[in-house]
N, C-alpha and C positions, 0 to 999 in steps of 0.2 A: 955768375953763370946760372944758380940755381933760379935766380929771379926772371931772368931771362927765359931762361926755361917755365917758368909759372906761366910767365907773361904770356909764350905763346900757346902753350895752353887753352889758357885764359881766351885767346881771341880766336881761335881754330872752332872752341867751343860755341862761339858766339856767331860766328859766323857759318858752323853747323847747322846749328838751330833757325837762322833766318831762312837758308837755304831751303829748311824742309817745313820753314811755313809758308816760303815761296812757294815749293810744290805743293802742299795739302791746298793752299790757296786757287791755286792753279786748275787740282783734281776740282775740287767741289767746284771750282767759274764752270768746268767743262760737265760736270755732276750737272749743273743748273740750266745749262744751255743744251742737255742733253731732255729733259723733261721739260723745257718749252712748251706753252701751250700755245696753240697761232691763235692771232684775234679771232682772224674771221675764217672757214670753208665751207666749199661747197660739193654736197656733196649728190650724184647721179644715181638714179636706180631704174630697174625696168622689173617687173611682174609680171611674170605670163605662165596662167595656165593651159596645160595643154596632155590633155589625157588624162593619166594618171601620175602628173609629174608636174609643183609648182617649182618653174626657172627663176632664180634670182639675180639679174648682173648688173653689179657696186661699181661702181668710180670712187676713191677715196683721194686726197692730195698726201702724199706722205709725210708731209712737213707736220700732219696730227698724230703722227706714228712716231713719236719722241723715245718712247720709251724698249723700242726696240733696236737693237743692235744687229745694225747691216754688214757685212763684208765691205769694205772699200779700200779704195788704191788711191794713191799720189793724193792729193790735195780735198780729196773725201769724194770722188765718184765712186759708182756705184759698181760691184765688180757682179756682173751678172752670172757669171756662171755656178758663182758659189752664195746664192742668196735665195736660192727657191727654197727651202727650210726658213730663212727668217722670214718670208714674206707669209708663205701659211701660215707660220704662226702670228704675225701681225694679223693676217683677215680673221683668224678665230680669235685673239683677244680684242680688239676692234671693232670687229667687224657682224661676224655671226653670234656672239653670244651678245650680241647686243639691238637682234632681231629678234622678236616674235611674232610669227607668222599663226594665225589661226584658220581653221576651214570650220567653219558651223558651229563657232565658240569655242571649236577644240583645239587646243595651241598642238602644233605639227615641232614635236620634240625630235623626230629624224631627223638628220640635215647629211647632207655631205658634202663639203669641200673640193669640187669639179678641180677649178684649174684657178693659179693667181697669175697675173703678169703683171709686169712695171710698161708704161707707156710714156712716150713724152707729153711734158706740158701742150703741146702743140699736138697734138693728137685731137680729133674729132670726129671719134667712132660711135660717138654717144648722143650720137645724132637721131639715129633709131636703134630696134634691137636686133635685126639681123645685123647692120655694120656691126655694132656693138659685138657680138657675139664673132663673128668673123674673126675679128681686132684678137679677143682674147684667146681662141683657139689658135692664132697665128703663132709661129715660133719666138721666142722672147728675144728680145733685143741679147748684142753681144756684145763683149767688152771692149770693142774699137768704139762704142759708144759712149764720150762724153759724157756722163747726163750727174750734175750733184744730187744726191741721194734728196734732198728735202724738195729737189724743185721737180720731182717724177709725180705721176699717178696712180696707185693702185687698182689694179680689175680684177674684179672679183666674181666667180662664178660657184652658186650655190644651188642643191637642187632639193624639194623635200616631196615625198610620196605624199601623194591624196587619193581620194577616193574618186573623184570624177572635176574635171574642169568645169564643171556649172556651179558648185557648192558656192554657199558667200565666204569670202574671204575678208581676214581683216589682219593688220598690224599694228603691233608695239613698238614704235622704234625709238632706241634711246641712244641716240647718234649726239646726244647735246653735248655729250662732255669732249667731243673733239677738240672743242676748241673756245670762245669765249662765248660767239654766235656762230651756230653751226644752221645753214639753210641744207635741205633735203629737197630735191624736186626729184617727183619718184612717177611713172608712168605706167600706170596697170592696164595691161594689153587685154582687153576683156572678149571671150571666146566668139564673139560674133563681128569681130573685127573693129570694133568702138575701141576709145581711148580713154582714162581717166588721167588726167595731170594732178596733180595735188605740189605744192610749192607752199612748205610750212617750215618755220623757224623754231629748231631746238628738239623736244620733246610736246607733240601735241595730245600723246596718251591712243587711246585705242583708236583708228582709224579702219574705216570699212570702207574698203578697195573700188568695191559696187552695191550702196547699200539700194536695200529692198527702201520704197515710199515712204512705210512706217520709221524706217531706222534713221533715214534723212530725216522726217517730220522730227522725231524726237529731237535729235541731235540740233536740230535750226531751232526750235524751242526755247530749249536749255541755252543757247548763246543770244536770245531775243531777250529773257527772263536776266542773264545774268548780265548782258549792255547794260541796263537800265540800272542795276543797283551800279555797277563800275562805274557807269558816264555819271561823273559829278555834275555836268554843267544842264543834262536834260533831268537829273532828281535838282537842281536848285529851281529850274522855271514848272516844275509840280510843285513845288513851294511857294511860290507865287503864285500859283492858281488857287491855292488849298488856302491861302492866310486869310481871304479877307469870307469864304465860301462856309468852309469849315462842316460841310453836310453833302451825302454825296446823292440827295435831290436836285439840292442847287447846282452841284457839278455836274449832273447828267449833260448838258448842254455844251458846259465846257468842252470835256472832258471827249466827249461824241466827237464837237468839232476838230479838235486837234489830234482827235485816231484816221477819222476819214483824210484830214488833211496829208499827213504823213505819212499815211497809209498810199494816197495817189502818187506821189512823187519817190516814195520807194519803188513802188509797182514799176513806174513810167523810169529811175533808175535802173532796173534790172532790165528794162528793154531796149537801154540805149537811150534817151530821152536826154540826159545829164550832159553835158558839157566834159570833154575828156580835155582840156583844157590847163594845164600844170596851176595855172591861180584860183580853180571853181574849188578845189576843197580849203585852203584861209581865208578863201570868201564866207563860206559856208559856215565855218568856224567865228569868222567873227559874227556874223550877225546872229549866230544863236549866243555869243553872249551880249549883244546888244537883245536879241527878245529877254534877255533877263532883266538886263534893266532897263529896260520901255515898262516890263510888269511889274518891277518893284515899283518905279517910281507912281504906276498905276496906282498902284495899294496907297502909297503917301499921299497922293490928292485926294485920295476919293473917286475913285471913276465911276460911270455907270458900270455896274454890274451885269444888267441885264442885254448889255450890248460884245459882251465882254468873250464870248465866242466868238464873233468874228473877226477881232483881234488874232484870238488862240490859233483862227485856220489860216489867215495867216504867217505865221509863226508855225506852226503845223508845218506848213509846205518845207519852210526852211530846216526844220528836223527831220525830215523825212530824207533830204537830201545828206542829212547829215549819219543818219541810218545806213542808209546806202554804200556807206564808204567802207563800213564793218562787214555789212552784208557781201561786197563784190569779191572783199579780203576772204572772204569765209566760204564761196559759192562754190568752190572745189571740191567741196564734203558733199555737194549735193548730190552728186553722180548723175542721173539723166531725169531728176525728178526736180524742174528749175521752181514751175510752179508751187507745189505742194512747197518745197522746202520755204520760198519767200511766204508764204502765205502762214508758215508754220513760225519763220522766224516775227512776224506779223504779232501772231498769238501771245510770242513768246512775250512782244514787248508790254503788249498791255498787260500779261499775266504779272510780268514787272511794276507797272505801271498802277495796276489794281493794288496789288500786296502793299505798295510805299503810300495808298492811301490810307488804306485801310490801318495802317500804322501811325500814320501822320494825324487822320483828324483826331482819335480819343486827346493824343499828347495837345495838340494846341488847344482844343476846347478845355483840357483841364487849369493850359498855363493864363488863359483868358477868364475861366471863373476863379482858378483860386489865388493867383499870385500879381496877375497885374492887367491893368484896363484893356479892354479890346481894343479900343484907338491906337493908346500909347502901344499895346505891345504890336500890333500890325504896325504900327511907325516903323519901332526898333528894330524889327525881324527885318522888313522891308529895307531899310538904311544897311542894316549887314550885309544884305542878297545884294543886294546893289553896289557895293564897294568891290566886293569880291569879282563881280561879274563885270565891272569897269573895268579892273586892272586887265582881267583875260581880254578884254575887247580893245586894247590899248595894245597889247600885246603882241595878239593877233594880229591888227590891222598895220601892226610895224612890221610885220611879217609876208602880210599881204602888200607891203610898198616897197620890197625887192622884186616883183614880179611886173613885169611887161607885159598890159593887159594891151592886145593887135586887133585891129578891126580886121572880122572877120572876109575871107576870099568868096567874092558872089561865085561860088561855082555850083555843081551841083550836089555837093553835098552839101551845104550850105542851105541850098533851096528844099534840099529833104529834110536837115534838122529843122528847116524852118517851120515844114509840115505837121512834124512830129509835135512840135512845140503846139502849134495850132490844138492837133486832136489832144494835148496837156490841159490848152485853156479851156475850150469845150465841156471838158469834163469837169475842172476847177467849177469851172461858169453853173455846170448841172448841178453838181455838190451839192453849192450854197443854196440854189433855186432852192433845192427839194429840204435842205437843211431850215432855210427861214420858214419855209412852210408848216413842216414838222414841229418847230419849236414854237413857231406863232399859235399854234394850236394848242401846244401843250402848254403856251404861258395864259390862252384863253381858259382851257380847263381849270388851272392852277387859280386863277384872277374866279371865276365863277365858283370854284368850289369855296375859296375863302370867303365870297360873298353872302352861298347858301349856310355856313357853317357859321356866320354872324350874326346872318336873319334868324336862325334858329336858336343862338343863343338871347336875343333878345325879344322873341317870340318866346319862349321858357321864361323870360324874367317879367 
């Protein structure tokens, strides 16, 4: 009897213990599934100043709001009447301390928490900001409403004191950690009835709502300057211009042509000129790593040098399209200054473009005097540039053979891109005119001054 009695014991105990690492197993699956973070949301905003009072109103998806504990009934909807306490507190840890809003550099630390509401997925108040605003002021859904807590939307309405609706305004918003990729499309309602859209992913850092000329100039600069060191594939074809050059007399030419080049078909990009087309940008992509290696294998024959800009322009063109594609991504920062900004981001690249020569020629002219032949090492360099840049154009253009290239509809837009394209070549066509001109001159000076600087030294001897 006594054993028997162990015995059960013995399996009461064991069978305790599974039981309660069933449940701990259990808590922490619902622990884990409770702090979920969703891949992807999107999230809504609108900015309007107006008086002395900037309006803020959020759309969030609540499925990023894991870590807040809602009310809920039967099988996990959402029990509205007893959830306006979790929901404020979700927009303030969420939501408002995760804004900063500035008027004239100065961050606007008042805030106040207007009104939350839950709307359903299928709601489309966020259309503009009076629906918008309508929506949230409306009475809040009630608990004959269905709705699972993860699949609602959060509205949010916040308001901060400023000094006057004309000031510049600017935000921080660091909405990234919602979720894996968090998109923001935020609409600043600007007091004279204009519109700014802005459409950025994550945290894009200080953003000015409507900047002043200079604040745009800067800001398209800084992203000209910094493409160029990022874009690996437009620093490898300056690598091929610089290997066989190595001076930046002799690249004035180059160097000229393929700004002007790039320069045209950005320009004629931002006016609509480009191909909105789903295959024109893996086109574009592949043949700038095909200009790479056209220019290495340049470097491995031996090409004429002195012809060797006209190549660059173009090759130009097709970077320039390829500018474009960062530029049109980014043209949302510009606020109402298109020109200035393209002209800035312009700047920006050759600022880039200048810095990586300036870099680049001491390094090769030392690896050519002191460590190895100028032939063999423009082989070498050349043979690397061109491996690397083969695979990307292989790559590429596998990329470009899932796409269904359509001959175009003679209609009339059709006849107006065609137009456009026209006043493109025109200008290409002047370019070059005035470019050969320019540089036939300048290889005339160069050609006679080396001749008077010969006569002279053998006239001294």
């Amino acid at each position: 009897m006594k054993y028997f009695a162990a015995l059960k014991t013995i399996l009461v105990g064991v069978i305790s213990s599974r039981l309660l690492i069933l449940i701990a197993c259990g808590s922490m699956s619902s622990l884990i599934q409770a702090h979920d973070i969703p891949s992807r949301v999107t999230v809504y905003a609108f900015v309007k100043p107006d008086g002395n009072e900037l309006t803020v109103l959020l759309r969030v998806p609540m499925e990023a709001l894991g870590e807040v504990s809602f009310p809920l009934r039967g099988p996990g909807f959402l029990q509205f009447s007893e959830a306006q306490f979790a929901l404020d507190d979700a927009a303030r840890i969420y939501i408002t301390e995760s804004l900063n809003f500035y008027e004239n550099g100065e961050e606007l630390l008042e805030k106040q928490l207007l009104r939350t509401r839950v709307s359903l997925p299928s709601n489309r108040s966020f259309s503009s900001y009076d629906v918008a605003l309508d929506n949230i002021e409306s009475p809040p859904l009630d608990d004959s409403t269905d709705l699972f807590w993860r699949q609602g939307v959060l509205d949010v309405l916040v308001t901060y004191p400023i000094q006057s609706e004309d000031s510049d305004f600017s935000v921080n918003p660091e909405l990234g950690t919602l979720s894996d990729q968090t998109t923001t499309v935020l609409r600043f309602l600007v007091p004279n009835g204009a519109e700014r859209v802005f459409n950025y992913l994550g945290n894009p850092g200080v953003v000015e709502l409507d900047p002043r000329w200079h604040q745009a100039a800067l800001r398209f600069i800084e992203m000209g300057f910094e493409h160029i060191l990022e874009g690996i594939d437009h620093l490898l074809f300056l690598f091929c211009l610089v290997i066989p050059l190595r001076s930046m007399r002799a690249l004035i030419p180059v160097v000229t042509s393929f700004t002007i080049a790039h320069s045209i078909t950005l320009i004629g990009s931002a006016f609509g000129v480009a191909p909105s087309a789903i295959w024109f940008p893996p086109l574009i992509e592949t043949l700038i790593a095909l200009s790479i290696v056209y220019m290495a294998f340049e470097n491995i024959i031996g090409a004429k040098l002195e012809h060797r800009w006209i190549v660059t322009f173009g090759f130009g063109l097709v970077h320039g399209f390829g500018f474009s594609f960062l530029f049109s991504e980014t043209l949302q920062f510009a606020g109402g200054h298109l020109f200035s900004s393209l002209l800035s981001f312009n700047i920006g690249v050759e600022l880039g473009q200048l810095f990586v020569l300036i870099l680049v020629i001491p390094v090769l002219n030392s690896l050519f005097k002191y460590f190895v032949a100028e032939r063999v090492g423009t082989i070498l360099l050349s043979a690397l540039l061109a491996h690397s840049a083969w695979h990307w154009m292989l790559e590429r253009g596998t990329t470009l053979g899932l796409y269904q290239i359509q001959m175009p509809v003679l209609d009339s837009l059709f006849w107006a891109a065609l137009m456009r394209w026209g006043m493109m070549f025109i200008i290409i066509a002047a370019a070059l005119w005035a470019m050969y001109e320019l540089f036939r001159k300048f290889s005339l000076i160069e050609s006679f001054s080396m001749v008077s600087h010969k006569n002279n030294q053998s006239n001294e001897g």
